[in-house]
N, CA, C and O atoms as a Maestro MAE file, in Angstrom:
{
 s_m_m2io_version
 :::
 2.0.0
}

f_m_ct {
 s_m_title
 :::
 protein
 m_atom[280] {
  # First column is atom index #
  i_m_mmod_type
  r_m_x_coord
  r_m_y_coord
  r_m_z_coord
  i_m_residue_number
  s_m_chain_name
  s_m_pdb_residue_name
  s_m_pdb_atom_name
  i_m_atomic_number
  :::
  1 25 104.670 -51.195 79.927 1 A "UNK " " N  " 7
  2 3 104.291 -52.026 78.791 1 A "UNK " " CA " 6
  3 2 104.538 -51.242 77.499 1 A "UNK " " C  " 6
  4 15 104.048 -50.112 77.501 1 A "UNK " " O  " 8
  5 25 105.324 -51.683 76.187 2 A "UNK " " N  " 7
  6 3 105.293 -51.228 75.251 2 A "UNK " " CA " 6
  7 2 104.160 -51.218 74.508 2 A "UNK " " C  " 6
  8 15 103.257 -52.049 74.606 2 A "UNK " " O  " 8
  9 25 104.198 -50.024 73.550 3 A "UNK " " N  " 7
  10 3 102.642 -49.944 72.533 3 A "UNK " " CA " 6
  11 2 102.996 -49.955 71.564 3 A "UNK " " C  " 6
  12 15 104.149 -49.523 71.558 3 A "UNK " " O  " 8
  13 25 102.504 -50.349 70.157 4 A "UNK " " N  " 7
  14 3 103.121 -50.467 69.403 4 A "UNK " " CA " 6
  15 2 101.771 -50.550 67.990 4 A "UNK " " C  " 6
  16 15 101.289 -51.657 67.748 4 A "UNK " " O  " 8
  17 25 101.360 -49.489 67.295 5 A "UNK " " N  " 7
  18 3 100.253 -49.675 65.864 5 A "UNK " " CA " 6
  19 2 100.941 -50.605 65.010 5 A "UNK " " C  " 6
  20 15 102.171 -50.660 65.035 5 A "UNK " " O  " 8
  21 25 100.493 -51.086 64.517 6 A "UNK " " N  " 7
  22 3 99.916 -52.630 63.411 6 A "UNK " " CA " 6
  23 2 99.002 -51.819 62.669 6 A "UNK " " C  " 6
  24 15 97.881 -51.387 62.935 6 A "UNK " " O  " 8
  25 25 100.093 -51.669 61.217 7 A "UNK " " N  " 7
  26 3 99.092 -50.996 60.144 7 A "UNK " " CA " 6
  27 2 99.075 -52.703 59.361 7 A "UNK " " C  " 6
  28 15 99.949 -53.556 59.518 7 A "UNK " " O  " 8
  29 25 97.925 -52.822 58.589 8 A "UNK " " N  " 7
  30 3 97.636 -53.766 58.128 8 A "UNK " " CA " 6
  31 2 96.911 -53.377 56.430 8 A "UNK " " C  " 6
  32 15 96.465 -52.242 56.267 8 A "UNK " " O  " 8
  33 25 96.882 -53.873 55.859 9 A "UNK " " N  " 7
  34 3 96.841 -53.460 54.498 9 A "UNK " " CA " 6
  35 2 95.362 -54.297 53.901 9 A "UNK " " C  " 6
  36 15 94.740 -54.063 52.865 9 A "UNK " " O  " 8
  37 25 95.166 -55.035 54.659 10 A "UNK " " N  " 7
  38 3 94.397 -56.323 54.321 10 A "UNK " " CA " 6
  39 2 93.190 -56.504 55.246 10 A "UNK " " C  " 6
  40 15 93.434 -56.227 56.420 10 A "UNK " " O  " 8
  41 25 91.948 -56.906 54.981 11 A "UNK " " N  " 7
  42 3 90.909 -57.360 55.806 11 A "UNK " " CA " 6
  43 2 91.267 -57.822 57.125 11 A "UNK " " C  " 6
  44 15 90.868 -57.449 58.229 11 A "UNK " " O  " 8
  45 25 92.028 -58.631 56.819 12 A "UNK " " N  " 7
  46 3 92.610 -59.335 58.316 12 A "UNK " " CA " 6
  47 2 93.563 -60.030 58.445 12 A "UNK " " C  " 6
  48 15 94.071 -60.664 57.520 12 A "UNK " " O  " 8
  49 25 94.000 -60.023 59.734 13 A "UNK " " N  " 7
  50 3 95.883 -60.835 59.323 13 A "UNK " " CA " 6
  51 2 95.203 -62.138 60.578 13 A "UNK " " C  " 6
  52 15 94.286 -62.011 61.389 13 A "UNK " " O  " 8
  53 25 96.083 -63.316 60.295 14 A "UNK " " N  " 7
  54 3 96.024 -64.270 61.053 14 A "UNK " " CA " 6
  55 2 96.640 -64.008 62.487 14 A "UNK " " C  " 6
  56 15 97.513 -63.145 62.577 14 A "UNK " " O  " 8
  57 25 96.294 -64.604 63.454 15 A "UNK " " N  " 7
  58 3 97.038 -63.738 64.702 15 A "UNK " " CA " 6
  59 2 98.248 -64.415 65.067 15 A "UNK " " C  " 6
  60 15 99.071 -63.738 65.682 15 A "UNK " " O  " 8
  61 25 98.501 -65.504 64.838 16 A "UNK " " N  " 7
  62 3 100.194 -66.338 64.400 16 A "UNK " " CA " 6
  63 2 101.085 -64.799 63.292 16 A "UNK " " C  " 6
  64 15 102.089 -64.165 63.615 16 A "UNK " " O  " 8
  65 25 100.358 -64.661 62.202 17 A "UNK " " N  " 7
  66 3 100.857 -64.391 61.632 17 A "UNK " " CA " 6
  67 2 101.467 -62.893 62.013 17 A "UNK " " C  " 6
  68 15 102.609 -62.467 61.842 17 A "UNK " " O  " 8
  69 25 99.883 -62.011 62.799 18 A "UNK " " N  " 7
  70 3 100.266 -60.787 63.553 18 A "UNK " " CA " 6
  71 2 101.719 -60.618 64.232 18 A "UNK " " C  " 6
  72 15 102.615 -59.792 64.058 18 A "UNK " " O  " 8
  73 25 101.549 -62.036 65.304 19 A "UNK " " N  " 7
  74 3 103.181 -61.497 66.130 19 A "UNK " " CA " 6
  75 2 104.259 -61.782 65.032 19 A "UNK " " C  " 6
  76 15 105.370 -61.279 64.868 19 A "UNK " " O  " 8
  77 25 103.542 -62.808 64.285 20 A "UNK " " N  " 7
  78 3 105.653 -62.406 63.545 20 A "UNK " " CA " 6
  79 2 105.508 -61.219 62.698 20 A "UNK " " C  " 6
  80 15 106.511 -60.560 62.425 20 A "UNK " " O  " 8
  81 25 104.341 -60.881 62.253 21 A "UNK " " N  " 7
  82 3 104.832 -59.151 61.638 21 A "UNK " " CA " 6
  83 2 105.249 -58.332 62.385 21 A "UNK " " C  " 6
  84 15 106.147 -57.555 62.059 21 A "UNK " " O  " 8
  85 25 104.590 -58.335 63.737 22 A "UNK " " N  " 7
  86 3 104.755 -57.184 63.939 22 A "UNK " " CA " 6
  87 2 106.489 -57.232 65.008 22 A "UNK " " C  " 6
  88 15 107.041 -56.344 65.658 22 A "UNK " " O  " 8
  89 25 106.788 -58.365 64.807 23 A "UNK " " N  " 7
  90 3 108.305 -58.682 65.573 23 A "UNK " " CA " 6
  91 2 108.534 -59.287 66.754 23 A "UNK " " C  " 6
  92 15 109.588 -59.613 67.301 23 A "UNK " " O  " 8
  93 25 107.088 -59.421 67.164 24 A "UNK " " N  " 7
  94 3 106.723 -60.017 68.760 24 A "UNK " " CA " 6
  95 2 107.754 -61.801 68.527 24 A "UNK " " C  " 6
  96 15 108.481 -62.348 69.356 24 A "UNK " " O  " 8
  97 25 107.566 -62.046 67.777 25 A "UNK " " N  " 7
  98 3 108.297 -63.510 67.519 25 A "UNK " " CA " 6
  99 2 108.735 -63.478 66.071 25 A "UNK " " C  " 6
  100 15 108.443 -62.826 65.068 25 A "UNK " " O  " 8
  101 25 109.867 -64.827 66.508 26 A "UNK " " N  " 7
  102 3 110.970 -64.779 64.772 26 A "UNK " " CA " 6
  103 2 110.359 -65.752 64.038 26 A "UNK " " C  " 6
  104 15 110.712 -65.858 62.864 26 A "UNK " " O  " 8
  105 25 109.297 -66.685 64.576 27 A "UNK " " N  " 7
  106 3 109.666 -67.910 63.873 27 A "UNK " " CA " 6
  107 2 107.905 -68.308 64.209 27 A "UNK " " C  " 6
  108 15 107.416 -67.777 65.206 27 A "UNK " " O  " 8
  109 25 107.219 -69.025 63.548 28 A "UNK " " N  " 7
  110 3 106.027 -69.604 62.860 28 A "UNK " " CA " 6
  111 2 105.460 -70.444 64.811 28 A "UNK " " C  " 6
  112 15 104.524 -70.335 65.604 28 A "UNK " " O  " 8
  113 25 106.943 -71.310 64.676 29 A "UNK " " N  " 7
  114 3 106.700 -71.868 66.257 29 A "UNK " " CA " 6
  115 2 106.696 -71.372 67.385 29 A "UNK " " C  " 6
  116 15 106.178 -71.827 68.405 29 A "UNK " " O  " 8
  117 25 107.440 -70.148 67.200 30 A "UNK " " N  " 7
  118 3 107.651 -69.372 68.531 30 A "UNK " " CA " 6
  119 2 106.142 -68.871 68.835 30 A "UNK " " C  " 6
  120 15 105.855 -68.736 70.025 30 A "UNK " " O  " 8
  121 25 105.207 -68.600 67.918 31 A "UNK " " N  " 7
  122 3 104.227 -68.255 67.990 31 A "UNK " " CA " 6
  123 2 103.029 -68.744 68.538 31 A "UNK " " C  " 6
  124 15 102.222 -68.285 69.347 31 A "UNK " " O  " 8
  125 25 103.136 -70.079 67.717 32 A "UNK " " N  " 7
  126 3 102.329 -71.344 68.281 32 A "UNK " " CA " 6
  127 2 102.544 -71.357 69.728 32 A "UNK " " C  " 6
  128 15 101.472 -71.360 70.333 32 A "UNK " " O  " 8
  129 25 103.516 -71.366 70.438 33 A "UNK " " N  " 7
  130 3 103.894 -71.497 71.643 33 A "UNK " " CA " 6
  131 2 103.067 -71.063 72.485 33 A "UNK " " C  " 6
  132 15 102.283 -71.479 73.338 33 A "UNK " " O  " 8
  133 25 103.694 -69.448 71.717 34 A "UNK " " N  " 7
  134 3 102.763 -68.461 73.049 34 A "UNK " " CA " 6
  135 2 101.655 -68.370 72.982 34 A "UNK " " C  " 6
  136 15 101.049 -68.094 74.018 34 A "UNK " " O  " 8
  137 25 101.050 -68.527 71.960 35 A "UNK " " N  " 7
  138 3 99.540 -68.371 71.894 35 A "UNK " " CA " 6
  139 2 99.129 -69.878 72.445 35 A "UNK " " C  " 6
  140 15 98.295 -69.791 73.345 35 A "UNK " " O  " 8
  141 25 99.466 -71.085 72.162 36 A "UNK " " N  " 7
  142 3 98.821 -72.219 73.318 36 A "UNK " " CA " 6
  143 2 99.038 -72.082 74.574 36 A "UNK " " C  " 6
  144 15 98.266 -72.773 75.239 36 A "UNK " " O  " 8
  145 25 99.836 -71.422 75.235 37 A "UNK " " N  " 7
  146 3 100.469 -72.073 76.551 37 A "UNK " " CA " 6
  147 2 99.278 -70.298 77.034 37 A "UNK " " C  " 6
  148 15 99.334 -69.765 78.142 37 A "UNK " " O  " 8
  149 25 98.567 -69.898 76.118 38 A "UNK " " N  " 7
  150 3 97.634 -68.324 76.745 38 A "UNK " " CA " 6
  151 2 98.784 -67.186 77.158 38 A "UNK " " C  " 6
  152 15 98.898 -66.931 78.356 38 A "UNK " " O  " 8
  153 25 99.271 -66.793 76.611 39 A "UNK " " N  " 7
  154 3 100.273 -66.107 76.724 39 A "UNK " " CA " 6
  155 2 99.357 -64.444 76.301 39 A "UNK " " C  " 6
  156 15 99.468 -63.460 77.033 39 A "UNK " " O  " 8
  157 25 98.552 -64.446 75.092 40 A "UNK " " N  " 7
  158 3 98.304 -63.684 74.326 40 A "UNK " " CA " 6
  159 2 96.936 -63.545 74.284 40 A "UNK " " C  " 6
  160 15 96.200 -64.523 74.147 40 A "UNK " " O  " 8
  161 25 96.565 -62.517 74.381 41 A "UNK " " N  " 7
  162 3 94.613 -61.699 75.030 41 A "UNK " " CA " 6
  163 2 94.708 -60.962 73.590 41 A "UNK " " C  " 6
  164 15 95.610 -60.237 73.171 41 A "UNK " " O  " 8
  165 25 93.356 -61.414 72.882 42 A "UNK " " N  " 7
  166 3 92.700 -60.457 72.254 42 A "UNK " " CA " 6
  167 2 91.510 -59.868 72.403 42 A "UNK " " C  " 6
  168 15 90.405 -60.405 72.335 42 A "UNK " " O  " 8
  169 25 91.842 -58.433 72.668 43 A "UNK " " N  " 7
  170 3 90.404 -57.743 73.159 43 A "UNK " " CA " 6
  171 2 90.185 -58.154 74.587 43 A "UNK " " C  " 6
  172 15 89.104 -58.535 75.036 43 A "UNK " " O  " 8
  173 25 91.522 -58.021 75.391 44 A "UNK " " N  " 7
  174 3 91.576 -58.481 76.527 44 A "UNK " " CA " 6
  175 2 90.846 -60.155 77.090 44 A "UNK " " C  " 6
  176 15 90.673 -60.627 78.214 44 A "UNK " " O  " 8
  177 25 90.659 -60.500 76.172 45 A "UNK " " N  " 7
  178 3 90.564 -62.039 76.476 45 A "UNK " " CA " 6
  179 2 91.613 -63.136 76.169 45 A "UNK " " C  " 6
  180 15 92.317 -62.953 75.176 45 A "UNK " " O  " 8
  181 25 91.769 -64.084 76.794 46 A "UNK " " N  " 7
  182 3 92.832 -64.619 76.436 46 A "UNK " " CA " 6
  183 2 92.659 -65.849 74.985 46 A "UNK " " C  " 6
  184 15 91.672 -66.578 75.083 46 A "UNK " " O  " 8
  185 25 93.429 -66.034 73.908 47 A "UNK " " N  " 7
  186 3 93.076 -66.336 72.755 47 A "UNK " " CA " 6
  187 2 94.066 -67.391 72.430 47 A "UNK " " C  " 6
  188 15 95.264 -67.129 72.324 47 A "UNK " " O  " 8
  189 25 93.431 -68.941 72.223 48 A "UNK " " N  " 7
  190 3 93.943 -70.279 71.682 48 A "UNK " " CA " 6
  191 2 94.093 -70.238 70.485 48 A "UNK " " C  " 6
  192 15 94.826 -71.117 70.034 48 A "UNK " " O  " 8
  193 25 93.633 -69.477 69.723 49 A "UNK " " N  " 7
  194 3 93.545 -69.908 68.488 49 A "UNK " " CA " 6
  195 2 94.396 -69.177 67.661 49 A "UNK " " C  " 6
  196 15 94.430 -67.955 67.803 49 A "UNK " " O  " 8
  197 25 95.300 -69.889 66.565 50 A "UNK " " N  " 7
  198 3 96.505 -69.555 66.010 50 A "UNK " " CA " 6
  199 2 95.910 -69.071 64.866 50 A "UNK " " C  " 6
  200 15 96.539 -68.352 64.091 50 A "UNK " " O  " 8
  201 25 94.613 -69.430 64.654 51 A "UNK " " N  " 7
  202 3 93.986 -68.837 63.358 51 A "UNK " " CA " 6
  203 2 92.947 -67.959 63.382 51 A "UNK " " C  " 6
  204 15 92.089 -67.861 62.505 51 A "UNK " " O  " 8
  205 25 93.037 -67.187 64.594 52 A "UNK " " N  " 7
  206 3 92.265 -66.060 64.782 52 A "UNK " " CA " 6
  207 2 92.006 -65.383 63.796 52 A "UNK " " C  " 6
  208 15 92.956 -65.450 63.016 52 A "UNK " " O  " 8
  209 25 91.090 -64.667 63.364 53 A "UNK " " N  " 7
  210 3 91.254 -63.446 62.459 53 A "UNK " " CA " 6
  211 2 91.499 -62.014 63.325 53 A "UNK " " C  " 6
  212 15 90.688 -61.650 64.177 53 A "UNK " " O  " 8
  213 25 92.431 -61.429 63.075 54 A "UNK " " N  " 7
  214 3 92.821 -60.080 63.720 54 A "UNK " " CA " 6
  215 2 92.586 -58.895 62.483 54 A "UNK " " C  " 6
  216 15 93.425 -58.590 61.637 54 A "UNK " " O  " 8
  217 25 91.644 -58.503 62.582 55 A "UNK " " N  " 7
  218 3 90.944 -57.087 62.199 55 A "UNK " " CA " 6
  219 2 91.086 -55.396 62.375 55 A "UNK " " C  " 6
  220 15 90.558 -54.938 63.388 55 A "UNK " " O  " 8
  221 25 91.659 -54.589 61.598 56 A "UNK " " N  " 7
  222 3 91.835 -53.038 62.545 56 A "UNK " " CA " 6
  223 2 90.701 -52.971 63.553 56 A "UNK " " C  " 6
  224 15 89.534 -53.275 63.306 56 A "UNK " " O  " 8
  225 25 91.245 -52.473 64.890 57 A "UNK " " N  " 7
  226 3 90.578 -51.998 65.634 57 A "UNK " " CA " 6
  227 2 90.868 -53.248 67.181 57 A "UNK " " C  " 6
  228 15 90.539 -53.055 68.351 57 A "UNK " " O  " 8
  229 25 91.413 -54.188 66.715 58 A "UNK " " N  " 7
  230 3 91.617 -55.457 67.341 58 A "UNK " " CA " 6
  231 2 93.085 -54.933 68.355 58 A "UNK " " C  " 6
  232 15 94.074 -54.430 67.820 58 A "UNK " " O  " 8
  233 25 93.011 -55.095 69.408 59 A "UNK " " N  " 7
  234 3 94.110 -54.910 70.642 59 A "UNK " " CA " 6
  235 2 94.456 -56.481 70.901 59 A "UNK " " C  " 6
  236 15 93.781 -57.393 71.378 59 A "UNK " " O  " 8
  237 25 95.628 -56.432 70.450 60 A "UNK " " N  " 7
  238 3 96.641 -57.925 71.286 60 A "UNK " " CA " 6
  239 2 97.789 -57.607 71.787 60 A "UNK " " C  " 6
  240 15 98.883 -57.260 71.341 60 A "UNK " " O  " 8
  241 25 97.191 -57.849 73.106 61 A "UNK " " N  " 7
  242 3 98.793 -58.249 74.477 61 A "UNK " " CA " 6
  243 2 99.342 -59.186 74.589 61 A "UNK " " C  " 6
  244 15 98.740 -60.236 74.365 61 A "UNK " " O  " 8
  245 25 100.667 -59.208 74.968 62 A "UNK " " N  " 7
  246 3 101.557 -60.380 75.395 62 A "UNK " " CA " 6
  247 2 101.610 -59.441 76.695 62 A "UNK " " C  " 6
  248 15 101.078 -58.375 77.008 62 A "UNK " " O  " 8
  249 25 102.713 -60.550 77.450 63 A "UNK " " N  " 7
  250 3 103.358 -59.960 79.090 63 A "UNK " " CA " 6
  251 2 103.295 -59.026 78.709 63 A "UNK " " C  " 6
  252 15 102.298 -58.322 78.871 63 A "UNK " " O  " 8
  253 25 104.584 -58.573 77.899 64 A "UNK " " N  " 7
  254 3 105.090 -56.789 77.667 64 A "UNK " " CA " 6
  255 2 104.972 -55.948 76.409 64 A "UNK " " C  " 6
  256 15 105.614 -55.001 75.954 64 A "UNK " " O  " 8
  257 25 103.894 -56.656 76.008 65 A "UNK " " N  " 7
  258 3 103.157 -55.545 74.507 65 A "UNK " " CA " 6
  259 2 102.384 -55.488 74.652 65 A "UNK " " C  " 6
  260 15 101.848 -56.038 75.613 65 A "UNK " " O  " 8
  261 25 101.724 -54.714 73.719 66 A "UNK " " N  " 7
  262 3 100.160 -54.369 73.531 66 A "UNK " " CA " 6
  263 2 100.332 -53.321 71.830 66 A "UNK " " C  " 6
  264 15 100.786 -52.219 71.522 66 A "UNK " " O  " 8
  265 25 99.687 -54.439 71.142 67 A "UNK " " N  " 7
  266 3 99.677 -54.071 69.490 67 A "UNK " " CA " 6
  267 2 98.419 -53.921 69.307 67 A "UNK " " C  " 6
  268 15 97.616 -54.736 69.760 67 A "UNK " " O  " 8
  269 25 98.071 -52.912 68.651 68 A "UNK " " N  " 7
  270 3 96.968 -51.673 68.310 68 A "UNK " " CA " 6
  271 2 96.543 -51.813 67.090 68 A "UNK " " C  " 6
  272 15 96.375 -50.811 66.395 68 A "UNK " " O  " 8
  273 25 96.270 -53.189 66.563 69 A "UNK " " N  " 7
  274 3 95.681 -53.318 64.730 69 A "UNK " " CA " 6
  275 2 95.239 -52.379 63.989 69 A "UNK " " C  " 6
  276 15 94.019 -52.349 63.832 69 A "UNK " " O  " 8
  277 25 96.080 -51.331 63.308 70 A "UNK " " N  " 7
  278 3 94.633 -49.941 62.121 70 A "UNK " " CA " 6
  279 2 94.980 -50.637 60.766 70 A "UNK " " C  " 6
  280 15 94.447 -50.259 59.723 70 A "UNK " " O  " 8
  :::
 }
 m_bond[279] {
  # First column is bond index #
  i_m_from
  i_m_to
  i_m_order
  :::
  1 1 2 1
  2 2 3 1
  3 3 4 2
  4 3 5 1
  5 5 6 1
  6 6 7 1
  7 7 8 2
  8 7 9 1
  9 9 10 1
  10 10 11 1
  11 11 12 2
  12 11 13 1
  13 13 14 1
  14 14 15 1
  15 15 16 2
  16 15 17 1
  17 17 18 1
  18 18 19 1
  19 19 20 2
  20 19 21 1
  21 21 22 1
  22 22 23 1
  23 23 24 2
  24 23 25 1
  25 25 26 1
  26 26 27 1
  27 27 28 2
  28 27 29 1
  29 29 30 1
  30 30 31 1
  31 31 32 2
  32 31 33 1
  33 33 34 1
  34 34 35 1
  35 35 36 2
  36 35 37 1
  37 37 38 1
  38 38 39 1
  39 39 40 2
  40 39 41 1
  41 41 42 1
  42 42 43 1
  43 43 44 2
  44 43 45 1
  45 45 46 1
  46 46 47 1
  47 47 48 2
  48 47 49 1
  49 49 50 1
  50 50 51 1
  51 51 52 2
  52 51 53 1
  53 53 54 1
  54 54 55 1
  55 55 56 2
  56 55 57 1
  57 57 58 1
  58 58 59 1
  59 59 60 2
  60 59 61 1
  61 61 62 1
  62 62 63 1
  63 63 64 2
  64 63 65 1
  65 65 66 1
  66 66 67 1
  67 67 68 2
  68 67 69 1
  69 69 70 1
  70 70 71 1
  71 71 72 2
  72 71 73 1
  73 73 74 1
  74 74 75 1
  75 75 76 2
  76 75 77 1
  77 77 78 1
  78 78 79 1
  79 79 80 2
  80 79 81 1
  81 81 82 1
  82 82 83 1
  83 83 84 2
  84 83 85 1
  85 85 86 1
  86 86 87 1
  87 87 88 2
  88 87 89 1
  89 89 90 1
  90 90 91 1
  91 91 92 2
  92 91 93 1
  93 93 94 1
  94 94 95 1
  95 95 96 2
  96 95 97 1
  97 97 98 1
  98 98 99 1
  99 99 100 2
  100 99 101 1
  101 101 102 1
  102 102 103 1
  103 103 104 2
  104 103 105 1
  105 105 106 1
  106 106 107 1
  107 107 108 2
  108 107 109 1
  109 109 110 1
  110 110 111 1
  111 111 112 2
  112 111 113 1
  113 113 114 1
  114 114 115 1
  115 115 116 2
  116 115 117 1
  117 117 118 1
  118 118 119 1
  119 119 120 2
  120 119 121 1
  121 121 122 1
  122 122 123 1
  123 123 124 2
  124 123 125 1
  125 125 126 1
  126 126 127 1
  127 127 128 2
  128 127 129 1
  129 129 130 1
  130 130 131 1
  131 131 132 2
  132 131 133 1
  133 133 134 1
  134 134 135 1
  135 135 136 2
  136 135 137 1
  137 137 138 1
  138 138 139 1
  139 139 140 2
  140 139 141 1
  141 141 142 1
  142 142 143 1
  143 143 144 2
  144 143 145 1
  145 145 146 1
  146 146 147 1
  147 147 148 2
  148 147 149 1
  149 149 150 1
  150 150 151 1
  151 151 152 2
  152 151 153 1
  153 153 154 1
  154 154 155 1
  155 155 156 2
  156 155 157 1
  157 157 158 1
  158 158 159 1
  159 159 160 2
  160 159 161 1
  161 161 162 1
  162 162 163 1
  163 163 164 2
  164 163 165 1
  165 165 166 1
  166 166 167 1
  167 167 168 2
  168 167 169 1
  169 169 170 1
  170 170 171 1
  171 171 172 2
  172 171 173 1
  173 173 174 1
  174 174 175 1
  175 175 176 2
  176 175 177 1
  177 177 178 1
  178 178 179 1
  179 179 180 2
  180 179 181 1
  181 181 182 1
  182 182 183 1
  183 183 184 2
  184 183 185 1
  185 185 186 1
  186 186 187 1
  187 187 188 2
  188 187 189 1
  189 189 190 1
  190 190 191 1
  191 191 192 2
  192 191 193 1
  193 193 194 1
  194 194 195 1
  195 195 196 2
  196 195 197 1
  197 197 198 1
  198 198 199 1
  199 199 200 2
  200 199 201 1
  201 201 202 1
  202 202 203 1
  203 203 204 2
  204 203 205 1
  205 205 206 1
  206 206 207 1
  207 207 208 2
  208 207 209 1
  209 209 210 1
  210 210 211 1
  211 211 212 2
  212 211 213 1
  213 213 214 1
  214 214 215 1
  215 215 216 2
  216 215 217 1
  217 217 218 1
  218 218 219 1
  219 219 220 2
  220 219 221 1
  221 221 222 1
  222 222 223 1
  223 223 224 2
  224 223 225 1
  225 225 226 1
  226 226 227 1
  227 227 228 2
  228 227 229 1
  229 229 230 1
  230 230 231 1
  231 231 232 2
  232 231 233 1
  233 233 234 1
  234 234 235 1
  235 235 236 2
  236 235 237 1
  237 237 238 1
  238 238 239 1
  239 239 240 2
  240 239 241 1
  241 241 242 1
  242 242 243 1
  243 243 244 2
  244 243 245 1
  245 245 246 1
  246 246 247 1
  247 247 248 2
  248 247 249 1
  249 249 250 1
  250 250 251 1
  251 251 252 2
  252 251 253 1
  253 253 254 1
  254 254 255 1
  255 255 256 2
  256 255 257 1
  257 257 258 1
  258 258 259 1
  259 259 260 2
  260 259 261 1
  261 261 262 1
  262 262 263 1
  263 263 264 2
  264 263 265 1
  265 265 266 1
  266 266 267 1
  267 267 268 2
  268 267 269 1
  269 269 270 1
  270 270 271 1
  271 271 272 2
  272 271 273 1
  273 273 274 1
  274 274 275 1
  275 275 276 2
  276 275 277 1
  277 277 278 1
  278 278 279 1
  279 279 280 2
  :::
 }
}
């Protein structure tokens, strides 16, 4: 599994918005996707919501990532 830190500049990033920063997806929909169909665990749980708030300290996996929010 790749690892990969998520520096974040800001209180909190949206978690749609997380994978397209951090490159996990190109596109707004690609995102939506994976996060409905449960593709994507935050804090090892699995997470519906496209408007999560993702916070430093926050761990989100796909299949083959795992992004490390500071």
């Amino acid at each position: 599994m790749q690892e990969e830190i998520i520096h974040i500049t800001t209180e909190f990033i949206k978690l749609e918005g997380l994978l397209k920063f951090a490159g996990v997806v190109e596109t707004g929909g690609e995102a939506k996707l994976a996060i409905q169909q449960g593709d994507v665990s935050v804090n090892g749980e699995v997470c519906t919501m496209r408007g999560k708030k993702i916070r430093p300290g926050d761990v989100v996996t796909l299949p083959d990532i795992k992004l490390s929010v500071q």
